[in-house]
N, C-alpha and C positions, 0 to 999 in steps of 0.2 A: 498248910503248904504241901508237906507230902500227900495228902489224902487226893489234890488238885492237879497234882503230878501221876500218881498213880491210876486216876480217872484217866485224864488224855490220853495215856497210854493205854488202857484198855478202850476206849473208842478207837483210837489208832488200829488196834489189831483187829477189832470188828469189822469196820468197813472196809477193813485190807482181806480178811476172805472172803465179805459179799463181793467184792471186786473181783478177787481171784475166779470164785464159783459164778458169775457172771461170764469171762469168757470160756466156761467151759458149754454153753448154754449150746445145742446147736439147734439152725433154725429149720423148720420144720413144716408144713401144709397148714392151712389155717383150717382148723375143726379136727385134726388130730390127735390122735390121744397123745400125753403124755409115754405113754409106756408102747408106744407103736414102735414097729422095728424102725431103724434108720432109713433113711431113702437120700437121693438124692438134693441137694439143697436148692431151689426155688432162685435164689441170687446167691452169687457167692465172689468172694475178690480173688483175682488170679493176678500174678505177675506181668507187669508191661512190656509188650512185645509189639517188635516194629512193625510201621504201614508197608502194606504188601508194594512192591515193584512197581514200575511205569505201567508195565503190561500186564499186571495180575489187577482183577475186580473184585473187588468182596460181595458183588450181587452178580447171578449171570446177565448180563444188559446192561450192567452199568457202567457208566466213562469212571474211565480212570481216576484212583481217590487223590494221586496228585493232582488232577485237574480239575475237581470237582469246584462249582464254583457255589457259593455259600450268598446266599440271598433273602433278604428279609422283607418276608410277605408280598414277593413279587413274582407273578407265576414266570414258565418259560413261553417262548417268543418273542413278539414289539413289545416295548413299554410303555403302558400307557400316557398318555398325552397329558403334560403338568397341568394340575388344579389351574381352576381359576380364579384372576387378583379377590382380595376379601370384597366382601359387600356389606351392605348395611352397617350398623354403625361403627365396624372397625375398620372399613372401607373408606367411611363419611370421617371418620379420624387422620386415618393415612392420607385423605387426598383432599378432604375440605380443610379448613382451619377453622375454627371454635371462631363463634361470632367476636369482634374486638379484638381480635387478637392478627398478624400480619403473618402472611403463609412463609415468608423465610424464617419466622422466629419457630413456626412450627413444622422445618423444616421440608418444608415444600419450594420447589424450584421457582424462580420468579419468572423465566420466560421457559415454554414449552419447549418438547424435545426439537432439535432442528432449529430451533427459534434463536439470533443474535438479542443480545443485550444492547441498550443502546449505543454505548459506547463502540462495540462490536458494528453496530450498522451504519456508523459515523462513519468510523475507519474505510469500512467497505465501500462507501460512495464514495471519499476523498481519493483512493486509491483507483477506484472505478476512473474517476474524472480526470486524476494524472496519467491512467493510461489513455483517456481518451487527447489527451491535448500529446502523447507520444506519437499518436498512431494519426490525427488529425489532417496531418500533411499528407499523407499519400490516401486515405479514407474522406478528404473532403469533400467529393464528389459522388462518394455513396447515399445511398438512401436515409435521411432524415428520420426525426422521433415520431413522424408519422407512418412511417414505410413507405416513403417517396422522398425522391430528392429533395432537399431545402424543406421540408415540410414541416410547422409550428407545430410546437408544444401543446398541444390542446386537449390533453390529457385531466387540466386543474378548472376547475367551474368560478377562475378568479376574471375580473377584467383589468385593463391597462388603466395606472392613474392618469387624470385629466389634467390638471394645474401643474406649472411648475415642471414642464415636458421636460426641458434639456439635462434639468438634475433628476428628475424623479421617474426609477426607472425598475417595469417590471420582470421581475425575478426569470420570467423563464426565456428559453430558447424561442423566439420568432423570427416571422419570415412574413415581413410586412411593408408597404408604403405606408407612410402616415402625415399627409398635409395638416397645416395646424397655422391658425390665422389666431392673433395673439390685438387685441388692443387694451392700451394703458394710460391710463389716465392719473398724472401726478397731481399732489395735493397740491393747493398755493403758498405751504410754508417751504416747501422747494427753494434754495436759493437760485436756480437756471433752469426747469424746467416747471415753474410757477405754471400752475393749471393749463398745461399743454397736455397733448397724445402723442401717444410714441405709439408704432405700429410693428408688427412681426408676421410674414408673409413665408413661408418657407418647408420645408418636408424631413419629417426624418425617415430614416429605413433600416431592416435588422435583416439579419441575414443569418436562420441556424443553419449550421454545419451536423450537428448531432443535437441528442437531448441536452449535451451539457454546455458546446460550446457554440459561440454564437459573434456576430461581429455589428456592432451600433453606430448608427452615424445619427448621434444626437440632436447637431444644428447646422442648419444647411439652407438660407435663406435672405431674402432681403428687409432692412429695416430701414424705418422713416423714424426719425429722430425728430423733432421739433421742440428746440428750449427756447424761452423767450428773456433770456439776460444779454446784456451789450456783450460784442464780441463772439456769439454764437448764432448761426444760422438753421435752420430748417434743412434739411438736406435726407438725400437717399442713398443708401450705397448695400454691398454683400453684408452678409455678417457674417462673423467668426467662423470656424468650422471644427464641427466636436465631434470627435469619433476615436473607437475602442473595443478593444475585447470585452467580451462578460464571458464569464466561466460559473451555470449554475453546477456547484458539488454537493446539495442537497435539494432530493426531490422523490417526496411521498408519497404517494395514490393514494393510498389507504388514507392518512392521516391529512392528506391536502397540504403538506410543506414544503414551500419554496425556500430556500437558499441559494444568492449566488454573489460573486465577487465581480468587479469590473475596473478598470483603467480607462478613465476617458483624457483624450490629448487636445486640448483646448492651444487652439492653434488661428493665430491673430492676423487672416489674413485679409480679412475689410478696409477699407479706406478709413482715415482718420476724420472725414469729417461728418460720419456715424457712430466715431469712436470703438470701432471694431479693429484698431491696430495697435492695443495698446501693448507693449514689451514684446517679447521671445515667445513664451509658453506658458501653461500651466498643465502638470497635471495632477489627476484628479482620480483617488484610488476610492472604492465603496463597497459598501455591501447592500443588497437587497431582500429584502425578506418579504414573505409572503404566507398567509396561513386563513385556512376556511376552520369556521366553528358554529355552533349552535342551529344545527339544522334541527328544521322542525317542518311541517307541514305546510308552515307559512312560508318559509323563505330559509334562506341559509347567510348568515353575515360573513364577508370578506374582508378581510385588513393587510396592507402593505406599507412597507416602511422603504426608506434607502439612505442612509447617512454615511457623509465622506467628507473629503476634506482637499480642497480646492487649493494647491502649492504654486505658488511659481517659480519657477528655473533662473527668474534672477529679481531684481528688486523692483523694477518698472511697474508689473500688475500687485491688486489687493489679492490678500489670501483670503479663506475664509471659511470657516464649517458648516456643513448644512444639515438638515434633517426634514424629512418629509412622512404624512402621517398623513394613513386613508382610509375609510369605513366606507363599504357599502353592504347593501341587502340584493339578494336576489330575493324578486318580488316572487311567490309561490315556485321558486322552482324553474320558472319558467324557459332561466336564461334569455330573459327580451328584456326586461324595465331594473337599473340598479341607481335606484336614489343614493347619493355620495355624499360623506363632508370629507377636506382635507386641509391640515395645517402645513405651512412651510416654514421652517424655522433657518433663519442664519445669521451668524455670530462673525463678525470680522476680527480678525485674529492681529493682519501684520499692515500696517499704510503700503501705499505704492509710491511711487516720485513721478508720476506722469501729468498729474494734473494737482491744482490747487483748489481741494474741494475737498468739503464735508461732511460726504453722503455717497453712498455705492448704487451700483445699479442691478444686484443679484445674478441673476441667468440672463438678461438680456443684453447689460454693456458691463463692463470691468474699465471703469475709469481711470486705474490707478492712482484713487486718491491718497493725497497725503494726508488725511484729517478724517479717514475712515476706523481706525482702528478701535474697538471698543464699542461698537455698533451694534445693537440686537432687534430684527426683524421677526415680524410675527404675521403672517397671513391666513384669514379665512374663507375657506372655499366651500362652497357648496352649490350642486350640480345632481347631474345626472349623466350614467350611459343607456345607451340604445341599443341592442344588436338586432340588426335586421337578419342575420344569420352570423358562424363564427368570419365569414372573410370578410361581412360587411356592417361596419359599425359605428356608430356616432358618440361623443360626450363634450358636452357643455357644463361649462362654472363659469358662478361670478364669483368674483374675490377681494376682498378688502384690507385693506393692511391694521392691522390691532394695535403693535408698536411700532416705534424706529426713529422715536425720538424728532419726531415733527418732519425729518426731511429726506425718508424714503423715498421712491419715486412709485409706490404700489398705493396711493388713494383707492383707487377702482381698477382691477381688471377683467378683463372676460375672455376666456380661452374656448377657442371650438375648433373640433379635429373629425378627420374622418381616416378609418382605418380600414384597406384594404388586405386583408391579413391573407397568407397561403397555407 
């Protein structure tokens, strides 16, 4: 133990005088002799003394050392122009996304800079379109969504449905005449209009104010009625008269989407012995839709829909819901030839108290039967339009009824219009 003790201590005191005779070393020119007289030392440490004044330089020409400004590898003047975004595959990282994988999970933005989400372009149109029905009133006489006064919509490569005119209605802003001769032929399980024709002679018209708003006069014409049961005659008189605002608040160019809403006011003012006077009112709120898809070389498919829902203001007329369903092709493009089918669906919801019957008469009489409720109609149409150019254009369907429980009055119909469009 002492010999262990005695040891450390003697290393102790050895490496305490190389340490000592260490800083006595001074340093010296390299290739020097040892024994050469002293000189001056090469680096030496001196006491910290303050930076010279505002106004004093420690080079002649140089800005002042409080000013100096301290810059990492970037000479003086402009500075050059920032690098450009990575390329290649750290590029192909940052801005593509890995096959299978979705660019928000790989955080890449889902719509481009400037670019609305959909929601965002929603809003925009809704808000567009209430200010157009603000401003409507003293702007209705300005120039239309053509850049002329009253001038149609003609912006969408869709055409107007054929069948089922008074409910089935397209989406955009027009500015049109439209005559439309309508004949019908009821089945013989009809209990009153047993294998008779009922006839429709009559015009509608629209009238846009802007792209979005627009004013329809659905039915505006006269009808021949002819039922063949005791107590009922053959007879001709006006028919009803339907007309309303439409407000389209969604309308795409790019993606070809039509939205629009409308109020039609079914207003019974016919003579009763065509049965066009039945109760007060009805009205009659909807939507319409509209959308092109699958273009190709050959052609481009069209589809339009309109479903609503037919109220009356008091108990006298039938209620009822409707919905209508339209395909066509534009043949190569051409906008001349669009072969059509279209469904008409309606469901009678509430009886009327006007008449003592079984069976309804859709868009062309409102019998206010008592024995109508619970009623489901089904019609198939297929047809074609024509344009001879966009102001001037034709479409014909024949139509058949599918369901309605034996005593619809839609056996056979055939609707043909001609459309003068502005």
């Amino acid at each position: 133990m002492r010999r262990r003790t005695f040891g450390l201590v003697g290393l102790t005191m050895l490496f305490g005088s190389t340490f000592v005779s260490a800083q006595e070393i001074k340093w010296r020119a390299a290739g020097s002799s040892p024994n050469a007289a002293p000189s001056a030392p090469a680096v030496s440490l001196g006491r910290p003394e303050r930076l010279p004044p505002k106004d004093e330089t420690s080079v002649v020409g140089a800005p002042p050392l409080n000013g100096l400004v301290v810059r990492g590898q970037i000479p003086e003047g402009t500075p050059p122009p920032p690098p450009p975004p990575p390329s290649g595959p750290l590029g192909a990282a940052l801005g593509t996304p890995a096959p299978g994988e979705e660019a928000f999970n790989c955080g890449v933005a889902n719509t481009q800079p400037g670019e609305a989400g959909f929601f965002s372009r929603l809003c925009d149109n809704i808000k567009r379109g209430f200010g157009d029905i603000g401003s409507s009133a003293g702007n209705m006489f300005q120039a239309g969504p053509g850049g002329t006064m009253f001038h149609s919509d003609d912006k969408f490569n869709i055409i107007s449905p054929v069948s089922n005119p008074f409910y089935f209605e397209d989406p955009r802003a027009l500015t049109e005449l439209r005559p439309i001769f309508m004949w019908q032929h009821t089945p013989s399980s009809n209990p009153v209009f047993s294998s008779s024709d009922n006839f429709f002679l009559g015009l509608q018209a629209r009238v846009a104010f802007t792209e979005n708003i627009s004013l329809v006069i659905n039915k505006l014409g006269v009808v021949w009625a002819e039922p063949n049961a005791p107590g009922f005659s053959p007879h001709t008189g006006f028919s009803e008269l339907w007309l309303g605002p439409k407000f389209t608040f969604i309308r795409n160019e790019t993606s070809g989407t039509l939205l629009a809403a409308g109020l039609t006011f079914q207003i019974p003012i016919g003579p009763s012995k065509v049965f066009q006077n039945t109760g007060e009112l009805s009205l009659v709120p909807y939507l319409s839709y509209g959308q092109s898809f699958w273009r190709s070389d050959y052609g481009t498919f069209n589809f339009l829909n309109t479903t609503g829902y037919a109220a009356r203001v008091d108990s006298t007329r039938t209620d009822n819901i409707f919905s209508s369903f339209h395909l066509d092709y534009d043949v190569r493009n051409l906008k001349k030839i669009y072969p059509l089918i279209e469904l008409n669906f309606a469901h009678y919801t509430f009886n009327g108290s006007a008449r003592d019957l079984n069976f309804e008469g859709r868009d062309l009489f409102n019998f206010g039967s008592n024995g109508a409720a619970g009623i489901n109609e089904l019609t198939l149409a297929i047809g074609a339009r024509y344009k001879v150019s966009e102001a001037l254009q034709f479409g014909l369907v024949g139509e058949v009824g599918l369901i309605g429980g034996g005593r619809h009055m839609d056996g056979f119909r055939l609707t043909f219009d001609v459309i003068f469009r502005y």
